[in-house]
C-alpha positions in Angstrom: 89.7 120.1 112.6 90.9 117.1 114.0 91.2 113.6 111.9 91.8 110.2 114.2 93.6 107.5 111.8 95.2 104.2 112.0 94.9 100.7 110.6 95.2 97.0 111.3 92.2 95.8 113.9 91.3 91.9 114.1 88.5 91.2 116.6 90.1 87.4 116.3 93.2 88.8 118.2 91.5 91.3 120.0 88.0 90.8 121.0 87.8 93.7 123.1 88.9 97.0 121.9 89.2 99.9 124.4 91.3 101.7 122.7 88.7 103.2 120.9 87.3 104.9 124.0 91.1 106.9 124.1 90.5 107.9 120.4 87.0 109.1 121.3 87.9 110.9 124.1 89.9 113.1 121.3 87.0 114.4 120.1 87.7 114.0 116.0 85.7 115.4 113.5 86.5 112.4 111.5 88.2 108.6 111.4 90.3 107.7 108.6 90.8 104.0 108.1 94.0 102.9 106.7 93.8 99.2 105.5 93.4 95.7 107.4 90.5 96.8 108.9 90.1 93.6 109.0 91.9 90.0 108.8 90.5 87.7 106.3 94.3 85.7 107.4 96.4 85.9 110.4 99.6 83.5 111.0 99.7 80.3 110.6 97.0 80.5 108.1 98.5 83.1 105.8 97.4 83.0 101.9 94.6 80.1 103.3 91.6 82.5 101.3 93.2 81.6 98.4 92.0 78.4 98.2 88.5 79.0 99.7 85.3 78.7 97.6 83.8 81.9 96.7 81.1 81.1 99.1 83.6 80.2 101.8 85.3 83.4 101.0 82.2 85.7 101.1 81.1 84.0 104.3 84.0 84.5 106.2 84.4 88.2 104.7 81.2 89.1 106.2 81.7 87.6 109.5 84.8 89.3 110.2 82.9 92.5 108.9 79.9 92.2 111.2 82.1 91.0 114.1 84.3 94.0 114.0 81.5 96.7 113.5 80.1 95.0 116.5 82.3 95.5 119.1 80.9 97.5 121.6 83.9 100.6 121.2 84.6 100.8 117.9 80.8 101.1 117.1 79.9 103.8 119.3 82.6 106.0 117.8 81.7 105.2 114.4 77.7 105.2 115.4 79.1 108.7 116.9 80.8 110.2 113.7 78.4 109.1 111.1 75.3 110.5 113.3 72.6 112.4 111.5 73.7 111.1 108.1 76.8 112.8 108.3 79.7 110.4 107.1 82.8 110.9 108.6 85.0 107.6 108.8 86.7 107.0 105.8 89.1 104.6 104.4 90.7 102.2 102.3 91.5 98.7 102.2 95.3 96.6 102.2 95.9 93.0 101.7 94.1 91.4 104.2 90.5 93.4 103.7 91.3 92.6 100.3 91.8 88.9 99.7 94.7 87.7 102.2 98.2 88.4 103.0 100.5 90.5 100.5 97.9 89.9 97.5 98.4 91.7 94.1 94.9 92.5 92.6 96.5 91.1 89.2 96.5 87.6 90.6 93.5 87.8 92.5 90.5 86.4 90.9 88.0 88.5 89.7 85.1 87.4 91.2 86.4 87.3 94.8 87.8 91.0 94.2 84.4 91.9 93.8 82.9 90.6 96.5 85.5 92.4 98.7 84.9 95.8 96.6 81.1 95.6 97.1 81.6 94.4 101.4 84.3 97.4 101.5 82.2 99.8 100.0 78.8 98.8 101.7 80.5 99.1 105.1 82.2 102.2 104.1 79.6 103.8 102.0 81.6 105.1 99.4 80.7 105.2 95.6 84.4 104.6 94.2 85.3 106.4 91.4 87.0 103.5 89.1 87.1 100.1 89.9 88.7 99.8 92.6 87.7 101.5 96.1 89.8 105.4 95.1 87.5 108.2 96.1 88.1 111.6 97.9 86.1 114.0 100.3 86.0 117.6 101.4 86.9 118.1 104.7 85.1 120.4 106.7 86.1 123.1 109.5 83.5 125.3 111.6 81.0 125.0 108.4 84.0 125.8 105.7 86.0 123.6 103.5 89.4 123.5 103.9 90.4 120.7 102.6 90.5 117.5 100.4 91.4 113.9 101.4 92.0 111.7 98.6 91.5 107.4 98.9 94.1 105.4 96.8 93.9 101.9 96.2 97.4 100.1 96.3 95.6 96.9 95.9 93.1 96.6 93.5 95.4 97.3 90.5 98.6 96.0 91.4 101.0 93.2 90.1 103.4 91.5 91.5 106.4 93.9 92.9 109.2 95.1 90.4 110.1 98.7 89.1 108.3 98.8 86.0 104.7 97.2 87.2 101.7 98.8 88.1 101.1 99.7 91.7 98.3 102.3 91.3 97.0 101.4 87.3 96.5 103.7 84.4 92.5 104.4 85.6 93.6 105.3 89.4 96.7 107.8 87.8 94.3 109.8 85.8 91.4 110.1 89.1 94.4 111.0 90.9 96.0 114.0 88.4 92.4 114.9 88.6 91.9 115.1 92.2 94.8 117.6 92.7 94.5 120.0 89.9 92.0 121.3 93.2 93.7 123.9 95.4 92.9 123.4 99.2 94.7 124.6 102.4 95.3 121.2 103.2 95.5 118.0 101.4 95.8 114.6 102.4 96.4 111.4 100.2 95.6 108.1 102.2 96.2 104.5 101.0 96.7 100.8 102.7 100.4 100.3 101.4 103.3 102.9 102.8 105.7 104.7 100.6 109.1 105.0 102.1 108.4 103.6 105.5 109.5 100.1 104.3 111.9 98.9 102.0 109.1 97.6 99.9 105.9 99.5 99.5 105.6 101.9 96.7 109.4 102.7 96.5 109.7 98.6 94.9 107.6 99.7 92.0 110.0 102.7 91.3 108.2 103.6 87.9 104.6 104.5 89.1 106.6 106.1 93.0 108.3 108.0 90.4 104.9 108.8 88.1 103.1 109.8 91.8 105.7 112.0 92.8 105.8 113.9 89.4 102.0 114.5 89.5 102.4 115.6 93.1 105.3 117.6 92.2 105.9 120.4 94.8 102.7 120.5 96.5 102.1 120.4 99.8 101.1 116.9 100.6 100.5 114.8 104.0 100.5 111.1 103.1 98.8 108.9 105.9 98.8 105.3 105.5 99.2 102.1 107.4 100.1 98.5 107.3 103.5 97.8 109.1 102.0 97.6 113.2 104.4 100.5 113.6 103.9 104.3 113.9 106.2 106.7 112.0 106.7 110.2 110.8 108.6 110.8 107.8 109.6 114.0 106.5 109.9 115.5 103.1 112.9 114.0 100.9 113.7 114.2 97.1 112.6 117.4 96.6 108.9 117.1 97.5 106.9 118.7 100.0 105.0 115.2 101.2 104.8 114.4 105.0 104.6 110.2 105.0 102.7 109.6 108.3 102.1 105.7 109.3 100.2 104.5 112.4 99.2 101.0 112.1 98.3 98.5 114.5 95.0 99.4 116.6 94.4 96.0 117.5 96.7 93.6 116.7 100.1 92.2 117.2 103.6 93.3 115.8 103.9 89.8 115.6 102.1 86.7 115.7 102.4 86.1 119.3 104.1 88.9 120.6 104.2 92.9 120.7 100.7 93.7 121.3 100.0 97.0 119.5 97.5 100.0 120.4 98.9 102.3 118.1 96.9 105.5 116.4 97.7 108.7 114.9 96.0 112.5 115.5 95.8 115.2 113.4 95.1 118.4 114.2 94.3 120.9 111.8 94.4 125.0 111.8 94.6 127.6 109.6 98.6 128.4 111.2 100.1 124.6 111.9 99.3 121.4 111.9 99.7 118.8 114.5 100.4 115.5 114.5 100.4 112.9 117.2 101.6 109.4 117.1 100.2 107.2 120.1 101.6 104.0 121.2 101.6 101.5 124.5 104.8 103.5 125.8 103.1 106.9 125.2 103.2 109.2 122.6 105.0 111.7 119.9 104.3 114.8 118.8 105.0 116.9 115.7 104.3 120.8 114.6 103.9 121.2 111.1 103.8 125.4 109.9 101.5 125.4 107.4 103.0 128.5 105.2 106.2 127.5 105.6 105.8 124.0 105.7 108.7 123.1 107.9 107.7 120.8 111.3 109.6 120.6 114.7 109.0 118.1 117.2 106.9 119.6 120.7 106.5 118.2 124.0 
């Protein structure tokens, strides 16, 4: 079973999108989508939706929404995946799918978070479970399930950064204690914001990083998420058993006007290992993870 994932894409910056045609030629089962799928800001304009009308705001929202579903390469792999009725791209939203840049959903206003949540969800066609955009899905190998991918929200919920403020919420703790009382040969947690890869992310709100970590305990976890127009691959630490996987920047920038990105992430799934590959513009990475024993090496 192989999943394709990565995160940041702005038709704005990058009208035409060929990297799309290398994921296809892949051959995933599924796409996950990790957050700033697309840009409702870019620099110099950052924050700028803030101000908007809520008119403005849904306008724009569902411009950058139609322009990006259009383009020619991205929607024949997602036409492609989602064939038959079958839904196989998933995802979940950061900052800039979600009101503009580095927004806390506590300072957001309300009504403008719901016109993102029902835009996300349309395009997506999820039915969240809470209000914000968490969900999960079974995952699916030659007819069996073998696994459970699980959708956090790091937006919806979330104040302003310090160690003893929500990042995840009370609601999105309890959907998530829930989600891995299941057992499943693999399991994947996915959100927008990274844990570890930065010296922010879910490490500055040390109380609920602490709280996730305990309900995850010593499971065997691969985290996938996004955001930071870098790839990475970070192994266990702190006594957990949780792979942190990043691959972000699809189509866009590292920065505003340089470092053009093409970045995206493979995961291959068997019964024995799984494989990981991390694809950039200089080439690409690879990673063997033993399933039993849980223990990776890097390959050619």
């Amino acid at each position: 079973m192989k999943i394709a994932f990565g995160s940041c894409i702005s038709r704005r910056i990058f009208p035409k999108q060929p990297v799309w045609d290398d994921i296809a030629q892949e051959n995933p089962d599924y796409l996950f989508l990790l957050g700033d799928q697309i840009y409702m800001d870019y620099f110099p304009t950052l924050g700028a939706p803030a101000g908007w009308t809520l008119q403005a705001f849904r306008d724009y929202m569902v411009g950058e929404y139609e322009a990006q579903w259009s383009e020619p390469h991205f929607s024949k792999l997602v036409t492609r995946l989602n064939a038959g009725g079958a839904r196989r791209v998933h995802g979940t939203w950061d900052d800039h799918d979600f009101a503009w840049n580095n927004a806390p959903g506590r300072l957001v206003p309300q009504d403008k978070k719901d016109v993102a949540r029902a835009l996300f969800c349309s395009r997506m066609g999820i039915k969240p479970a809470g209000a914000g955009v968490q969900y999960s899905t079974l995952l699916k190998h030659e007819g069996q399930t073998v696994g459970k991918a699980i959708f956090l929200d790091t937006r919806w919920y979330r104040d302003v950064e310090a160690d003893n403020h929500e990042l995840l919420g009370e609601e999105q703790f309890k959907f998530l204690q829930k989600e891995l009382e299941d057992t499943h040969a693999l399991t994947i947690i996915c959100a927008g914001t990274p844990m570890r890869a930065t010296g922010k992310g879910w490490m500055a709100y040390k109380r609920d990083y602490q709280r996730a970590m305990n309900l995850i305990g010593d499971r065997k976890v691969i985290f996938l998420s996004g955001d930071i127009h870098e790839n990475a691959f970070l192994p266990p630490s702190g006594g957990t058993r949780l792979y942190e996987i990043i691959s972000s920047g699809v189509a866009i920038k590292k920065f505003a006007f340089a470092g053009t990105r093409r970045n995206y992430g493979i995961l291959d799934w068997s019964p024995e290992a799984t494989h990981v590959k991390l694809v950039d513009k200089r080439g690409s990475v690879a990673y063997r993870i033993d399933n039993e024993r849980f223990e990776f090496e890097e390959v050619e």
